[in-house]
C-alpha angles and dihedrals in degrees: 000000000000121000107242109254124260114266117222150186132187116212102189131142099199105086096211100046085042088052091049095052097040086055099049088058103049095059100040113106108237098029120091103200104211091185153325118220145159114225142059100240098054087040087059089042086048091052093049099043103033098029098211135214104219127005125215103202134176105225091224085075087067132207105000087217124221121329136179102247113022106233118202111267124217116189109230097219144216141168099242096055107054098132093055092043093050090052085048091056092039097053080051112275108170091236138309131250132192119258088237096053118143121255096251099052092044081061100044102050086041094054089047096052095050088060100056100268116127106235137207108179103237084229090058111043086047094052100037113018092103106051085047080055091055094048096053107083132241126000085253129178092291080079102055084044093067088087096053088074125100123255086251100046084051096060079049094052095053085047094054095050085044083064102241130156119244086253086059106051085044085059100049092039096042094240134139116240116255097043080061086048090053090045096056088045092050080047099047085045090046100044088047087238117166079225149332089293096055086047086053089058094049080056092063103035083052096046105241090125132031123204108253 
């Protein structure tokens, strides 16, 4: 039997970038796109009426309110716009991607967060995770508590800022799944992280990672 598609709607106020993703979806096998609108009022109708699995939102839209059924939000990012994008991740957007993204890796990081994972686009957080850094305060006690982590939880932890799905750092530490689900949980509790996005920036503020 078939999975049901991923329903999703695109919450973006540029018309030709609206156009592109909207396109992109309606033609991908496994995604249903519900649809793709521009302002912030049709985009809170869209989410009562059509209850979506992912959300690609620009952050310019602001706060989606409260819905019925919470859909995963990517942020749909730019360079001109930190500010907005780190608020969004930090109210608990599932991860953010680059408007320009490539059609593969839309779908990839669509199809992740609608299945639960946290996600940060390797072209993103490569592209944008410094200025976010810059953006986030002080260097506080998350930071400090970076080295109360075990040796494993910190290999988590730089996989986590490299952007890597919990199947991938399973992968690169030789480790089965869920014990690196239960060790990103045990991370985002430690650090004192809202979730798994806020921990990937401690590992950047606290240079475990470095934007490529």
């Amino acid at each position: 039997m078939l999975a049901p598609p991923v329903r999703v709607l695109v919450a973006e106020r540029d018309e030709t970038v609206r156009t592109r993703l909207g396109a992109i979806f309606a033609e991908a096998d496994g995604v249903e796109l519900i649809a793709a609108v521009g302002d912030a009022t049709a985009a809170r109708t869209t989410l009562r009426r059509r209850l979506p699995d992912v959300v690609l939102l620009d952050p310019r839209l602001g706060p989606l309110g409260p819905v019925i059924r919470r859909p995963a939000v990517l942020v749909l990012a730019t360079f001109d716009s930190d500010a907005a994008i780190l608020r969004a991740l930090r109210d608990g957007a599932a991860g953010f991607v680059l408007r320009s993204a490539r059609r593969n890796e839309l779908l990839k990081v669509v199809r992740l967060a609608a299945d639960g994972h946290v996600v940060l686009s390797p072209d993103a957080s490569r592209r944008w995770i410094s200025a976010a850094t810059r953006l986030s305060g002080p260097r506080d006690e998350r930071l400090a508590r970076v080295d109360l982590l075990s040796s494993r939880e910190r290999e988590v932890l730089i996989g986590i800022g490299s952007a890597l799905t919990n199947a991938e750092i399973a992968e690169r530490l030789g480790l089965a799944e869920p014990v690196v689900r239960e060790c990103v949980a045990r991370v985002v509790r430690k650090l004192g992280c809202a979730h798994r996005t806020e921990a990937g920036l401690v590992a950047y503020e606290r240079g475990l990672c470095r934007p490529g």
